[in-house]
GUSE-977910 format. One line per 10 residues: number of its first residue (from 1); for each residue y, x, z of C-alpha. Coordinates in steps of 0.1 Angstrom, whole numbers. Example, Ala and Ser with C-alpha at 12.3 -4.5 7.8 and 13.67 -1.06 7.14 Angstrom:
BEGIN
1) -45:123:78; -11:137:71
This chain:
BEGIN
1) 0:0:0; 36:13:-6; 56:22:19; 79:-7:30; 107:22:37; 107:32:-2; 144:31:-18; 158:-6:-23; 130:-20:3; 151:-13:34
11) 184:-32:26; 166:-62:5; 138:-59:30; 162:-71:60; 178:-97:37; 149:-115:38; 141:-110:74; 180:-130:81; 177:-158:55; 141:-162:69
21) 158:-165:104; 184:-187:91; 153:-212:74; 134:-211:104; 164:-220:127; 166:-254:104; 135:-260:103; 124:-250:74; 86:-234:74; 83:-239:40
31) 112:-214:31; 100:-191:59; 62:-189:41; 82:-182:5; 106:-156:20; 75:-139:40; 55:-137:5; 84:-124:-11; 86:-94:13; 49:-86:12
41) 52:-81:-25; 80:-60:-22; 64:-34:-2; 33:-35:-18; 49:-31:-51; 30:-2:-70; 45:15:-104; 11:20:-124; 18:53:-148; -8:55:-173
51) -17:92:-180; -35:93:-216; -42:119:-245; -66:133:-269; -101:150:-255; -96:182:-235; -59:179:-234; -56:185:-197; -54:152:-185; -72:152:-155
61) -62:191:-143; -27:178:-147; -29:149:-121; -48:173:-96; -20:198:-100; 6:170:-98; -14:156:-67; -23:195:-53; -56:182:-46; -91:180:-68
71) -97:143:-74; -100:140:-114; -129:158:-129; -118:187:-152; -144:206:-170; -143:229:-204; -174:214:-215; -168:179:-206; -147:149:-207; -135:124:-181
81) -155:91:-193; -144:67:-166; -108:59:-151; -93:70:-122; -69:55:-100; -50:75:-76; -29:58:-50; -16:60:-16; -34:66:14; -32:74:49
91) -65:90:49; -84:101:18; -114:77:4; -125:76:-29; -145:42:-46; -166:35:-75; -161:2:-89; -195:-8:-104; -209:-39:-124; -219:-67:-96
101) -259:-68:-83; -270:-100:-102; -295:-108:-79; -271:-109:-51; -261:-146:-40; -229:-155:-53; -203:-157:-29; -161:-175:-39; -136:-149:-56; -101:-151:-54
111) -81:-166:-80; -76:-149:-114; -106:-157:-138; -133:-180:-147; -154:-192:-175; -155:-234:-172; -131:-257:-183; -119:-287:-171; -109:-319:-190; -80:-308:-213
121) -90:-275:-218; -79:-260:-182; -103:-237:-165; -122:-242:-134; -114:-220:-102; -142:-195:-104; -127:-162:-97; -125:-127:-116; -155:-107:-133; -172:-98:-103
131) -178:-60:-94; -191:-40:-60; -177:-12:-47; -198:22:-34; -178:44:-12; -182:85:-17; -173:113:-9; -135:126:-21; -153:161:-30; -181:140:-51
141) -153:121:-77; -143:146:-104; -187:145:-112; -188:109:-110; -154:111:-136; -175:135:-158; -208:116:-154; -197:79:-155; -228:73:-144; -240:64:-103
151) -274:75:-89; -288:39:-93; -283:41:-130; -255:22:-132; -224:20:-151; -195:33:-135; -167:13:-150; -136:28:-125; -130:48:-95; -108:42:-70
161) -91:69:-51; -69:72:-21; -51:103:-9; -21:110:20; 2:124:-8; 38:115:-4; 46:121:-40; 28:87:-36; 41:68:-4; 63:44:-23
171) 40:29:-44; 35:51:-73; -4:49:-90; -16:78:-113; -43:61:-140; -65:91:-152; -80:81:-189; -103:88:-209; -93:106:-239; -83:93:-269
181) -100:121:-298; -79:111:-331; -49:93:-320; -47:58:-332; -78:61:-356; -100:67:-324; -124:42:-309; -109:40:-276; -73:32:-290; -72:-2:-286
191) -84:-3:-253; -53:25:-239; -28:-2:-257; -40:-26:-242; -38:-8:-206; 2:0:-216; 8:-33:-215; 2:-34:-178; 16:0:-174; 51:12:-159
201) 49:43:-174; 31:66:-204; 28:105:-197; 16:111:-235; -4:146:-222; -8:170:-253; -14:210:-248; 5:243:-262; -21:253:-285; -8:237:-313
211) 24:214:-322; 17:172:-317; -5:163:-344; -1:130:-366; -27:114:-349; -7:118:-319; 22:112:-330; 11:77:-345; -4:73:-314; 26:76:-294
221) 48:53:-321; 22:25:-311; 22:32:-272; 59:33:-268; 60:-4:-285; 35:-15:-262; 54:9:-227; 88:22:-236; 90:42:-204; 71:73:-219
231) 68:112:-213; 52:138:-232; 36:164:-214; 26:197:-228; -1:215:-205; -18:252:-206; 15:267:-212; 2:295:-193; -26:300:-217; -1:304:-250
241) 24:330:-253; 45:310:-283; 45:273:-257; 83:274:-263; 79:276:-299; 54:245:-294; 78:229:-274; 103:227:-296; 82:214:-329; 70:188:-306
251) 104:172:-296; 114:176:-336; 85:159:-340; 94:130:-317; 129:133:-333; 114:129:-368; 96:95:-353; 124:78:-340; 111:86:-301; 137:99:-279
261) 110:114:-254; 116:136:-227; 89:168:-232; 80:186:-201; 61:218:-205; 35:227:-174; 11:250:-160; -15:236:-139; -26:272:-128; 13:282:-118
271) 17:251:-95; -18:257:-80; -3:290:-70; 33:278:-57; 12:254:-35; -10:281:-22; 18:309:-18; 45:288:-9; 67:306:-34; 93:275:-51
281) 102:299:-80; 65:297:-90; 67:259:-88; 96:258:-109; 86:276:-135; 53:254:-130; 76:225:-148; 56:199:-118; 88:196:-101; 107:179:-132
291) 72:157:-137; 75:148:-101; 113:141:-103; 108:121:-136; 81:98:-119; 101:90:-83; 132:93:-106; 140:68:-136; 106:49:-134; 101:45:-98
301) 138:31:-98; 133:6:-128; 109:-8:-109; 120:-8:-77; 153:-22:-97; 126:-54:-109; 116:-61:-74; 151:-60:-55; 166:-88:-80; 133:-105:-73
311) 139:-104:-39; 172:-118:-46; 168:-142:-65; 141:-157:-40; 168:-151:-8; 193:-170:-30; 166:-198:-37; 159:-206:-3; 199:-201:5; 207:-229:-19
321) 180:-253:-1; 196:-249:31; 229:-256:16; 215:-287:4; 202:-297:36; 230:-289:54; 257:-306:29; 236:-334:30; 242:-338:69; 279:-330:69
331) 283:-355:42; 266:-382:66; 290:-372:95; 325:-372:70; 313:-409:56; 293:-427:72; 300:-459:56; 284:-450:23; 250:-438:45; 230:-467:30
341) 237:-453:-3; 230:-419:4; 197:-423:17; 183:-447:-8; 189:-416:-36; 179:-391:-12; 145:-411:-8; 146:-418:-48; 148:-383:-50; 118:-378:-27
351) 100:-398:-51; 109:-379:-79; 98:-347:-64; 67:-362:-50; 57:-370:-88; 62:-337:-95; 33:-325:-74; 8:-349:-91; -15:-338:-122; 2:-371:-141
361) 36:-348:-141; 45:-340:-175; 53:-303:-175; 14:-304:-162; 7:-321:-190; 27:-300:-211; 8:-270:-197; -26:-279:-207; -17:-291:-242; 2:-257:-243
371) -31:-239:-232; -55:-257:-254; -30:-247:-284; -30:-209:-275; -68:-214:-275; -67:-227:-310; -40:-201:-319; -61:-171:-304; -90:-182:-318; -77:-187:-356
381) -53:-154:-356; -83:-133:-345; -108:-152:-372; -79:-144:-402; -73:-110:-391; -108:-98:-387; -117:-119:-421; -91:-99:-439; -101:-63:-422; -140:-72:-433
391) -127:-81:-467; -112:-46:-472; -138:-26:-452; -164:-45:-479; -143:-29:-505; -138:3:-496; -178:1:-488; -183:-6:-529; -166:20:-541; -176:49:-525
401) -206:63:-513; -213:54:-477; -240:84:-473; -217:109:-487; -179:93:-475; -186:78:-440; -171:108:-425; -140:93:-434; -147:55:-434; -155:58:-397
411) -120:65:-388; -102:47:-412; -127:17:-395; -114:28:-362; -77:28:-368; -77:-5:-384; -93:-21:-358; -73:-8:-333; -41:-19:-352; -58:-53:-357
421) -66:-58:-318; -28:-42:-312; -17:-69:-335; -34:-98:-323; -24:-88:-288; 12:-88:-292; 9:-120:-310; -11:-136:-281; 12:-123:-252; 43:-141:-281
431) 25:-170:-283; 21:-167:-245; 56:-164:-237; 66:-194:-257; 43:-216:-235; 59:-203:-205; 96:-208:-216; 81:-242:-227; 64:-256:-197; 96:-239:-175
441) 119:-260:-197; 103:-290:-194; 103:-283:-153; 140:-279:-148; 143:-312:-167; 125:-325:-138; 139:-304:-114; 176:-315:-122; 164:-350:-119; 150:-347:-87
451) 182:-329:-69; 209:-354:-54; 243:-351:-61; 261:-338:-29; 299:-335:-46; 314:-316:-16; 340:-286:-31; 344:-256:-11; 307:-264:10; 283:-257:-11
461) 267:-222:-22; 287:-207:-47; 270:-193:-78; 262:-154:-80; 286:-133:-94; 255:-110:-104; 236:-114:-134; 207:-127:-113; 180:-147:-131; 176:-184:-121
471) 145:-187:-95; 127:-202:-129; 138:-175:-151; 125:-146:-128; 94:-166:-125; 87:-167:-166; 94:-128:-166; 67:-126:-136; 44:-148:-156; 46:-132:-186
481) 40:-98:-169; 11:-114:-155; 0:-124:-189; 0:-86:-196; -16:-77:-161; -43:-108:-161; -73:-96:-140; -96:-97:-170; -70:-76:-200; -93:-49:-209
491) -125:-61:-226; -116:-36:-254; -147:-32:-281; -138:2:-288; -153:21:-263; -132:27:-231; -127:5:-197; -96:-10:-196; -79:-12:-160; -61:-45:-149
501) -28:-34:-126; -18:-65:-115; 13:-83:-100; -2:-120:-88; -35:-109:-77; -44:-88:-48; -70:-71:-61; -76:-47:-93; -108:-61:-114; -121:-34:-135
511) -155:-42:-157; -172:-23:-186; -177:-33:-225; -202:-46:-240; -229:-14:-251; -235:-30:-282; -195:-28:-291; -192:5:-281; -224:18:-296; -215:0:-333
521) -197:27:-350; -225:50:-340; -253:28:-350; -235:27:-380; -232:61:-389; -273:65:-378; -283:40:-400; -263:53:-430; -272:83:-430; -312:74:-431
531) -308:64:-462; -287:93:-478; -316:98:-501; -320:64:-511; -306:44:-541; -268:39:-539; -273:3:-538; -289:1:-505; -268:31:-486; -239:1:-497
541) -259:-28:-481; -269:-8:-453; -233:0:-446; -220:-36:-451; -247:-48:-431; -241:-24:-401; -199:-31:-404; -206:-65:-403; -226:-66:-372; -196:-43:-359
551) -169:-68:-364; -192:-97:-354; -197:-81:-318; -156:-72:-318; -147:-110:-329; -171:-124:-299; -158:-94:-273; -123:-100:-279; -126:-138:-279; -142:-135:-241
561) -111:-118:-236; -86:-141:-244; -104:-169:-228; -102:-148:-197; -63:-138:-202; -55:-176:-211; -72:-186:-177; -54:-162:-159; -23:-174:-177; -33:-212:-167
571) -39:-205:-132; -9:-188:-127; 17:-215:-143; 1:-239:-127; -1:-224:-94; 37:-213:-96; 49:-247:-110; 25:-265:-83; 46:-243:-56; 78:-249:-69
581) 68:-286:-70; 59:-286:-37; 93:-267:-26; 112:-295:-39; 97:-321:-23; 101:-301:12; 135:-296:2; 142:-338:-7; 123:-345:26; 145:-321:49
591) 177:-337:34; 163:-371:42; 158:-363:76; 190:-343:80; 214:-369:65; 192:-395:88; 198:-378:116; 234:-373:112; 241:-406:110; 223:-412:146
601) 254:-393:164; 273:-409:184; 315:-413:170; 324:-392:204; 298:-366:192; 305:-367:155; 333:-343:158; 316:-314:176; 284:-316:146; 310:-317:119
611) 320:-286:131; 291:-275:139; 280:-282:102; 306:-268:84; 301:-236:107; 264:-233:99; 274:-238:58; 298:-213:61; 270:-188:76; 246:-199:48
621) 276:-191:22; 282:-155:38; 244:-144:36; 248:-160:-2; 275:-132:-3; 254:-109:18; 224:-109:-10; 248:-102:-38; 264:-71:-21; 232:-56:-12
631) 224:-61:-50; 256:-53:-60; 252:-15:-43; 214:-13:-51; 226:-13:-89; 256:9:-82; 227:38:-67; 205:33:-96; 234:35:-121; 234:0:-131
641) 195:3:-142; 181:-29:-154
C-alpha cells in the first residue's frame, strides 16, 4: 500500500478528514462512508510503470539495480518469461500467482468478472478469473522469472513481489516484462499494448550495442499512443566504449519519429557499485539517479495530480449536499408559511430519487441496451478485421512458397495481428467511452429532476473557481480508466501474460493464454516445413490450413476477452450509477427531515436556529473555499500539471 504521507496526500488527506467531520456532525453517514472510501483510495493509489523491451535488453538487471536488490531474474542465456510486480513493502515477500486448483470447491470472488448473463444482456456477479497464490522465498524469484514454471508443474502466470524500498513508499509499482524479440512484428506485441493501456508509465529499455532498431522504433510509435508518459532507457553502457555515440542516434531517431522522449543512459554494474561503496559520483555517473528522479518526478506527480482533484471533486460533492440540507432548513425558519409547499416537492423529489435506485430507471435501462450494443459491436469489428487479415494472409500464402518464404510470413503474420488486436482495442475502449458519456447523460437528466429548487442568493455553495470535473464527469474518466484496467484486459493470443493494474478493484487478477494460441505460430512453422519436399500445392494448403486454425483460436481468445472487459465495464457503471442513485435519495431524505424539523421550532426559538443556520452554511461555504485552495497550491507545486 502507498504511503498515505506521499506528496498531495497530506493536505487533501485532511480535507477529507474535516468535510467528513462536518457530514457526520449533520447527520449524514452516508457522506461520511463516501468521504472515508475516497481517502482509502487516495493512499493506496499506485502509479504502475510498465518496463518492456526486446529479448536480453536488460530489463530485469535494470529494475534490480534501480531497486538495489535481486528480485528479477537476469541471465545471459535466458529470458524473463513471466511478469513481475514490484511494489512496496514493509517487509520483503515474494508470490507466485498460479492458475486456480480446479478441484478445489468454489468459494465467492469479489466483484470484477463473470461469464453469465442476465436478462438483457448484463452479467451475473461471479467474480474474476480465479487464481492461487504460493508464497516463496525472495532469494528463489529471479529462477521462478527464468523458469515460468512451479514445482507442481504448473504455469506461473505472475509473480508478486514486495520489498521495503523507499524509492517505492508512495505508491510507485515496477512491471518487469517479458521481452518483446522484433518490435511490433513480435508475438508478444499485442499483449505489452494492451498492458500500456493500464500503465502510468513506459521505460522503453533498449542497450548501447547498437542504435534503436526499426522494430523498436515502431514499437515505441505504437506504445506511446497506447501510454504517452514514456522513457527510453539505454542499459550496458559500461560494456560499450561509443554509448554516447548510441545515445545520440537513438534520440535522432526518436526525433525522426515524431517522439519527444527523454533517453537515459545506465549502468547496472556502476550503481551496483555506488550502492556498495557509498561513493555518489559512481551513482551519478550510474544515470539511476535521473531514472529514479524521472519516476517520483513528472509521473508520480501526474498521478498523484489525478487523485488530489479526485479527492476534490468528491469533498466538493458531499459539501454541496450539506448545503442542500442546510438551505433547506434555513428556508423553513425564513418562511414558514410556504412550508406545506416545500415539503410536498421535497417529498416529490424523494420520489424521484427513489426511482432512480430501481432496475425500471431508464439510464439502467439505457446501460444494458448500451452493453448488449458493444457486445454486438465487439463481436462484428473483430469478425471484419480478422476476415480481412485471413483474406490477405490467404494471399500472400498463394503466391509464395510457404516452405521456402515462412521465415518471413511469420513475422509479417505477427505484426498484423498485433496491429489488428491494437486496433480493435482502441475501438472497443471508443466504443466504451461513448456508452459511459451516454448512460452519465442520461443520469444527470435524472439527477437535475430530482434536486429541489432552494432559490436562496448568497447561501448556497458557490461553484469552483478550479477547473474541477463535475462529480459525474470524474466518474466517466474513472470508468473509462477502469475500462482500460478491467480485471480480465490481458487475454492476449500472442504469447505473453498480460497484468491487470487496476483502480476499482482491490485485487490484481493475472491469468495465462490459452497454449494453443500461443503455440499457433509455432505449429505452423512445424508443419510447414514437413512438407518442404512435397508438391507446392500442399506446402500452400498446409500453410492455409495451419493460419487458419491460428486466427480461429485468436477470434475465440479475444472474444473471451471482451466479454470479460464489457462485464467489468457493466459492473462498474452500474455499481457507480447505483451509488450515486442511492446518494441522492439520502440526500432528498435529509432535506425532508431537515426542513421538517425546522418548522417544529418554536417563534421564540426561530431566531437563535436561523442564526445558527446561516452560521453552519457559512462554515460549509468556507471548507467549499478550503478544498479549492488546497487544490489551487497542489497545482501551483506541480506546475500546473494536469
Amino acid at each position: 500500500m502507498a504511503d498515505r504521507r506521499a506528496p498531495g496526500g497530506r493536505g487533501a488527506t485532511a480535507l477529507l478528514h474535516r468535510v467528513g467531520a462536518e457530514a457526520r456532525r449533520h447527520g449524514r453517514d452516508d457522506l461520511v462512508h463516501r468521504l472515508a472510501e475516497q481517502e482509502r483510495r487516495l493512499a493506496s493509489a499506485e502509479i504502475q510503470v510498465l518496463v518492456a523491451g526486446e529479448y536480453l535488453r536488460g530489463k530485469s538487471a535494470m529494475v534490480n539495480a534501480l531497486l538495489g536488490v535481486p528480485v528479477c531474474g537476469v541471465s545471459a542465456e535466458g529470458a524473463t518469461v513471466v511478469p513481475t510486480m514490484v511494489r512496496y513493502g514493509s517487509s520483503p515477500s515474494a508470490a507466485l500467482v498460479l492458475p486456480a486448483d480446479p478441484d478445489a470447491p468454489e468459494t465467492p470472488e469479489p466483484p470484477g468478472g463473470g461469464r453469465g448473463r442476465r436478462a438483457g444482456g448484463a452479467p451475473e456477479d461471479q467474480g474474476p478469473p480465479a487464481v492461487r497464490r504460493r508464497q516463496v522465498p525472495l532469494g528463489d524469484v529471479p529462477g521462478y522469472a527464468l523458469r515460468g514454471i512451479d514445482e507442481d508443474g504448473s504455469t506461473i502466470s505472475a509473480i508478486e513481489v514486495a520489498v521495503p524500498r523507499e524509492l517505492l513508499r508512495t505508491g510507485l509499482v515496477l512491471v518487469d516484462t517479458p521481452g518483446v524479440g522484433g518490435g511490433f512484428a513480435a508475438a508478444g506485441a499485442a499483449a505489452t499494448m494492451r498492458q500500456l493501456a493500464l500503465a502510468d508509465a513506459l521505460v522503453l529499455v533498449t542497450d548501447a550495442a547498437q542504435e534503436l532498431t526499426a522494430p523498436e522504433i515502431e514499437f515505441l510509435v505504437e506504445a506511446v499512443r497506447m501510454c504517452p508518459i514514456a522513457v527510453c532507457a539505454v542499459t550496458k553502457t559500461d560494456l560499450y566504449p561509443h554509448w554516447r555515440r548510441i545515445v545520440e542516434l537513438d534520440r535522432a531517431h526518436l526525433r525522426s519519429a515524431g517522439l519527444d522522449l527523454p533517453v537515459v543512459p545506465l549502468s547496472a554494474p556502476l550503481r551496483e557499485l555506488a550502492i556498495d561503496t557509498g561513493d555518489p559520483s559512481l551513482a551519478a555517473e550510474s544515470g539511476y539517479a535521473v531514472l529514479a528522479r524521472m519516476l517520483t518526478g513528472e509521473v508520480r506527480s501526474r498521478r498523484r495530480t489525478l487523485d488530489v482533484r479526485a479527492a476534490a471533486t468528491t469533498a466538493r460533492a458531499a459539501l454541496a449536499q450539506l448545503t442542500d440540507q442546510l438551505a433547506a432548513g434555513r428556508v423553513a425558519l425564513v418562511d414558514p408559511e410556504s412550508q406545506a409547499e416545500r415539503v410536498r416537492e421535497l417529498r416529490a423529489a424523494e420520489v424521484r430519487a427513489e426511482r432512480l435506485e430501481s432496475a425500471g430507471a431508464l439510464w439502467h435501462q439505457l446501460l444494458s441496451d448500451e452493453i448488449r450494443g458493444l457486445r454486438r459491436l465487439a463481436a462484428s469489428d473483430l469478425v471484419d478485421r480478422l476476415r480481412r487479415l485471413r483474406r490477405e494472409a490467404s494471399d500472400r500464402i498463394d503466391a509464395a512458397d510457404p516452405a521456402q518464404d515462412w521465415t518471413e510470413f511469420e513475422p509479417w503474420l505477427h505484426r498484423e495481428i498485433n496491429a489488428t488486436l491494437t486496433a480493435h482495442h482502441r475501438a472497443l475502449l471508443a466504443g466504451v467511452d461513448r456508452a459511459t458519456t451516454a448512460v452519465a447523460d442520461e443520469f444527470d437528466d435524472a439527477e437535475r429532476g430530482v434536486a429541489a429548487d432552494l432559490p436562496q442568493p448568497g447561501t448556497l455553495l458557490p461553484p469552483s473557481e478550479l477547473d474541477l470535473p463535475e462529480p459525474g464527469r470524474i466518474s466517466r474518466v474513472e470508468v473509462g480508466m477502469v475500462a482500460a484496467r478491467g480485471f480480465s484486459l490481458g487475454g492476449s493470443v500472442m504469447g505473453t501474460v498480460a497484468v491487470a493494474l487496476h483502480l476499482a478493484f482491490p485485487l490484481v487478477t493475472l491469468f495465462t493464454v490459452p497454449v494453443t494460441a500461443a503455440l499457433g505460430a509455432v505449429f505452423a512453422v512445424r508443419s510447414v516445413r514437413g512438407v518442404r519436399d512435397s508438391h507446392l500445392r500442399a506446402a500452400r494448403a498446409e500453410a492455409q490450413r495451419a493460419v487458419g486454425l491460428y486466427l480461429d483460436q485468436t477470434a475465440q481468445d479475444v472474444a473471451r476477452v471482451d466479454e470479460d472487459l464489457l462485464d467489468a465495464v457493466y459492473r462498474r457503471l452500474r455499481d457507480h450509477f447505483a451509488e450515486r442513485a442511492r446518494d441522492l435519495r439520502a440526500g432528498a431524505r435529509a432535506n425532508l427531515i431537515a426542513a421538517t424539523e425546522a418548522a417544529g421550532v418554536h417563534e421564540e426559538e426561530r431566531a437563535a436556529a436561523l442564526r445558527a443556520a446561516e452560521a453552519d452554511l457559512v462554515g460549509v461555504t468556507g471548507l467549499g473555499a478550503a478544498v479549492d485552495g488546497a487544490l489551487r497550491a497542489w497545482d501551483a507545486g506541480q506546475g500546473g500539471a494536469r
